[in-house]
C-alpha positions as CSV (number, residue, x, y, z in Angstrom):
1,X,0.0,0.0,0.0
2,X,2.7,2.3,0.8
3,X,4.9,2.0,-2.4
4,X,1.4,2.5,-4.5
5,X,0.7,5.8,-2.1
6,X,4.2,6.5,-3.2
7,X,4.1,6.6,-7.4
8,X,0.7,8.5,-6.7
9,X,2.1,11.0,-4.3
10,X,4.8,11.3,-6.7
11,X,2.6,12.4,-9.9
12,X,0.3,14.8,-7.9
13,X,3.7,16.7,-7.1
14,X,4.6,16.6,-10.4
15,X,1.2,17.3,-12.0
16,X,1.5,20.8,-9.5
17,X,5.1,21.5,-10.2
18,X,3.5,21.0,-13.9
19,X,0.8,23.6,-13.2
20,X,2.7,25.8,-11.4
21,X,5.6,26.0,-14.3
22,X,2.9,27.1,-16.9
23,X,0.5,29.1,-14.7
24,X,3.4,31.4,-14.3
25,X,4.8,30.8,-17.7
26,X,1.1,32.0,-18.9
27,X,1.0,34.8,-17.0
28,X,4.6,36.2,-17.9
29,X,3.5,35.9,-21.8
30,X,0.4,36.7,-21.9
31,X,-1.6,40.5,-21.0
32,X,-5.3,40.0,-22.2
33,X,-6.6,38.2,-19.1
34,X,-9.7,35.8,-20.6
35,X,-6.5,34.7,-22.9
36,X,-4.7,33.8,-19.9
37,X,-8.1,32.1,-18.2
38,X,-8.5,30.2,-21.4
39,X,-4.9,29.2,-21.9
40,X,-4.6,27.6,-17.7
41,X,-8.0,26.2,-18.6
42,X,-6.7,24.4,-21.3
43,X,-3.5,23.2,-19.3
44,X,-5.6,21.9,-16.1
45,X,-8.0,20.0,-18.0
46,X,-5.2,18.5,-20.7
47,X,-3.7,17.4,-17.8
48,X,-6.9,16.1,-15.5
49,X,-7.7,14.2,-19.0
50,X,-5.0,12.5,-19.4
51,X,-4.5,11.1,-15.7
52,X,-8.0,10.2,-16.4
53,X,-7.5,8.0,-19.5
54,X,-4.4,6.5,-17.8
55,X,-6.9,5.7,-15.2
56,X,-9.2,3.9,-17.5
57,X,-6.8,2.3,-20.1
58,X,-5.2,0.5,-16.8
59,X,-7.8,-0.6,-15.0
60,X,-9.7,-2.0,-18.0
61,X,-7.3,-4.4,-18.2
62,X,-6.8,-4.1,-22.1
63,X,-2.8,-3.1,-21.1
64,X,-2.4,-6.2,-18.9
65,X,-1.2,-9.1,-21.4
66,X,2.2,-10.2,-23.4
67,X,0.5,-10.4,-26.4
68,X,2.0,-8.7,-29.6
69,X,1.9,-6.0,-30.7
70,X,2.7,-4.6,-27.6
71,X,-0.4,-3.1,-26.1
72,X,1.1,-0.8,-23.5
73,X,3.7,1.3,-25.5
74,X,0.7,1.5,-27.9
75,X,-2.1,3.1,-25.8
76,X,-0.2,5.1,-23.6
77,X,3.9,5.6,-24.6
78,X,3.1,6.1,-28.4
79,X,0.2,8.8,-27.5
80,X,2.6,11.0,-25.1
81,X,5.5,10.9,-27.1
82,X,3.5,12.1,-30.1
83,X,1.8,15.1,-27.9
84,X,5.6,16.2,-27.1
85,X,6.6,16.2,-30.7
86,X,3.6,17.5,-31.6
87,X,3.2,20.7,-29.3
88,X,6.8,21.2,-29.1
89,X,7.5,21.4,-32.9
90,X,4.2,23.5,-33.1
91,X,5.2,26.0,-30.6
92,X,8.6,25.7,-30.9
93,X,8.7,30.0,-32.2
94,X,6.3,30.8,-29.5
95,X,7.7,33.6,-26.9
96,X,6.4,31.0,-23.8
97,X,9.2,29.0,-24.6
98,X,11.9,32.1,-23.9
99,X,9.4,32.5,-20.9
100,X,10.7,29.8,-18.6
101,X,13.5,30.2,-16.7
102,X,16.3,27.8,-18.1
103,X,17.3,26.5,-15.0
104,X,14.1,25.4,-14.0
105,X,14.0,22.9,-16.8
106,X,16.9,21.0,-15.4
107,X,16.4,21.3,-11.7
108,X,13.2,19.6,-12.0
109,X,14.7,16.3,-13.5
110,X,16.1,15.7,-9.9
111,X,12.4,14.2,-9.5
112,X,14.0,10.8,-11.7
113,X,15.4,10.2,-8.2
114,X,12.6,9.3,-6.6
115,X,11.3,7.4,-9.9
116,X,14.3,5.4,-9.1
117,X,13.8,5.2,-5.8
118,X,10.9,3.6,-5.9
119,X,11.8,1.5,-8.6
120,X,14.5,-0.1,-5.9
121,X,11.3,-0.6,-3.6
122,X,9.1,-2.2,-6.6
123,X,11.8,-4.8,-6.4
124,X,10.6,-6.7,-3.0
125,X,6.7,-6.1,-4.3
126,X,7.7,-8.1,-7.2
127,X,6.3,-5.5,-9.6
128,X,10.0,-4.9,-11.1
129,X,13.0,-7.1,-11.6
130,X,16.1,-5.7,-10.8
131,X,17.9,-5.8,-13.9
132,X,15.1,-2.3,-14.8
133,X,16.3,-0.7,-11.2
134,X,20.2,1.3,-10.5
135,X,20.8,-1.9,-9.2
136,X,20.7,-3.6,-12.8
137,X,21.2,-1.6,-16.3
138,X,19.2,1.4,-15.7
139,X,21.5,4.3,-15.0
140,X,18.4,7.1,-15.1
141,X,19.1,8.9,-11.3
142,X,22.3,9.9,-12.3
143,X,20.7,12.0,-14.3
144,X,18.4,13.0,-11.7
145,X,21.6,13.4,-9.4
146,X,23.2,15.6,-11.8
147,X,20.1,17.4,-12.7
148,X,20.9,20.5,-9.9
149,X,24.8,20.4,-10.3
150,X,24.3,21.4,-14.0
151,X,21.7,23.7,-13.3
152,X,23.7,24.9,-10.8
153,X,27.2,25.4,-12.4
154,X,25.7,26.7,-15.9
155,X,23.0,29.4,-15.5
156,X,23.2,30.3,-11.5
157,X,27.5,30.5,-11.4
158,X,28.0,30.6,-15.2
159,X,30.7,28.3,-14.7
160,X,29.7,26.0,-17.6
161,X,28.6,27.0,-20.8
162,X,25.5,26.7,-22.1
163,X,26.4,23.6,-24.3
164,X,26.8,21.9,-21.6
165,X,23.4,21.9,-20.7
166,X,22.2,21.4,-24.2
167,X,24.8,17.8,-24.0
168,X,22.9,17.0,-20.6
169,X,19.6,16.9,-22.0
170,X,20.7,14.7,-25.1
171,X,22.3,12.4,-22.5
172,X,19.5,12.6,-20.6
173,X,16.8,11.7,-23.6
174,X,20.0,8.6,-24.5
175,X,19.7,7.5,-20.8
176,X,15.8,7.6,-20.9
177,X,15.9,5.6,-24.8
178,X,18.0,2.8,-23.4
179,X,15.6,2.1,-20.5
180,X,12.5,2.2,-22.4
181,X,14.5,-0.7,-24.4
182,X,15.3,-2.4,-21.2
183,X,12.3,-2.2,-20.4
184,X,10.6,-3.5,-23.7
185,X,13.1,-6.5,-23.8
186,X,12.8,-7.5,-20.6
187,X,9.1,-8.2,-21.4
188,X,9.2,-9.4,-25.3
189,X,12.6,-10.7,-25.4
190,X,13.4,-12.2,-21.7
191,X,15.6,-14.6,-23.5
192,X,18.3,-11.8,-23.7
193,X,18.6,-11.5,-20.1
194,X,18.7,-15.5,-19.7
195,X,15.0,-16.1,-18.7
196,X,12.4,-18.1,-20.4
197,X,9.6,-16.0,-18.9
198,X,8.4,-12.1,-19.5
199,X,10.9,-10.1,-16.5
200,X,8.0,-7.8,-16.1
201,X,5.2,-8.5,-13.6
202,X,1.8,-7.7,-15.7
203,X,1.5,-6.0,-11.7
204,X,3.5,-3.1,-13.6
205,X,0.8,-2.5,-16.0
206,X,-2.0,-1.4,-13.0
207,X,-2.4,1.5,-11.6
208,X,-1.1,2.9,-10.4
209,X,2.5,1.6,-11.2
210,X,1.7,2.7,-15.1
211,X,1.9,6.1,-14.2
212,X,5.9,6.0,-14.5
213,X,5.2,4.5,-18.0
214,X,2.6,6.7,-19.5
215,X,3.3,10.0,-17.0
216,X,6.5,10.2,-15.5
217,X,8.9,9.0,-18.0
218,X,7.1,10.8,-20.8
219,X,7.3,13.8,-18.6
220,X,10.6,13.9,-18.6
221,X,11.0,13.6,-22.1
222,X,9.2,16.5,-22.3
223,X,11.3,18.8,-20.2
224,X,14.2,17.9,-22.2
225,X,13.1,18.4,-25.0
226,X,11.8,22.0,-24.2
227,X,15.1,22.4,-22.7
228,X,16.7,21.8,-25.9
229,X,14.7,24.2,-28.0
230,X,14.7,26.8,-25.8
231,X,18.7,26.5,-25.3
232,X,18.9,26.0,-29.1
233,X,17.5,29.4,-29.3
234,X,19.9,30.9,-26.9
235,X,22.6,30.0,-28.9
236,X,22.0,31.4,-32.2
């Protein structure tokens, strides 16, 4: 009970950092003020949707199987990786972007810390294997580790340039690719890691253990890629 309170205690923090990030992002781009009430509108409810379908899609059960094609990736990866392309590419020229404060973009991946935290603890529920955890292939909190020491060092002491950030989040986006791998092959392809059996517990595909799948990990994608255009634009 206390490792589920955990992944959900951990999305309602992010789902307010979320809010909090583009209420005052809205609010520093934007002067007509039904523009602004329309534009948070839009955010809350995007997001309140979403948690929602995640909600339904896992406890329907439709997630839950090894059957090909993969079912999970499908519903729920596929859709929030193409919403990140998507938006980001759309608005990629929009002042918003400029809006947020650089540094806040990287200090906010230390939260892959506590996804890997309480990966370590999905061990002993049997919901994860190890090899998916720091203490098998997945390097992920090192990025969340880093996350404030780059943020740090490049925009607060201007120690580092701001390359080096830009590096960071492609590492970061490498680092997040490899584990969605280990995390496909440990299911489909077990026999890569010696095992005749999926390594995944279908456990990982209720709620509300799929939020790291279908919220948290894409969330993260999303940060660095908005890092990466917005530092992209710094540059030129």
């Amino acid at each position: 009970m206390e490792l589920k309170l955990g992944y959900i205690i951990l999305t309602l923090l992010m789902i307010i950092a979320v809010i909090s990030i583009g209420f005052k992002t809205i609010n520093q781009t934007f002067l007509d003020n039904s523009v602004i009430k329309k534009k948070k509108m839009i955010l809350v409810i995007g997001i309140v949707l979403w948690q929602v379908y995640i909600f339904i899609v896992a406890s329907s059960g439709i997630i839950a199987t090894y059957d090909l094609p993969p079912r999970f990736p499908l519903f729920l990866i596929m859709p929030a990786f193409l919403f990140t392309g998507i938006f980001i590419y759309k608005n990629r020229n929009n002042a918003w972007i400029q809006n947020i404060k650089p540094s806040t973009l990287i200090y906010i991946q230390v939260f892959r810390v506590a996804v890997e935290t309480l990966f370590v603890f999905s061990i002993s529920a049997n919901v994860l294997p190890k090899i998916v955890t720091i203490e098998g292939y997945n390097f992920d909190m090192l990025i969340g580790l880093s996350a404030p020491i780059v943020a740090y060092l490049v925009f607060s002491r201007k120690m580092l340039p701001i390359k080096v950030a830009l590096l960071w989040n492609y590492l970061g986006l490498a680092i997040l690719a490899s584990v969605v791998a280990l995390f496909i092959t440990s299911t489909f392809a077990p026999n890569l890691y010696g095992s005749d059996i999926p390594l995944i517990s279908l456990e990982a595909t209720r709620y509300p253990y799929v939020l790291i799948a279908a919220f948290l990990m894409p969330l993260a994608v999303f940060f660095h890629v908005l890092s990466i255009v917005q530092l992209s634009k710094k540059q030129l």
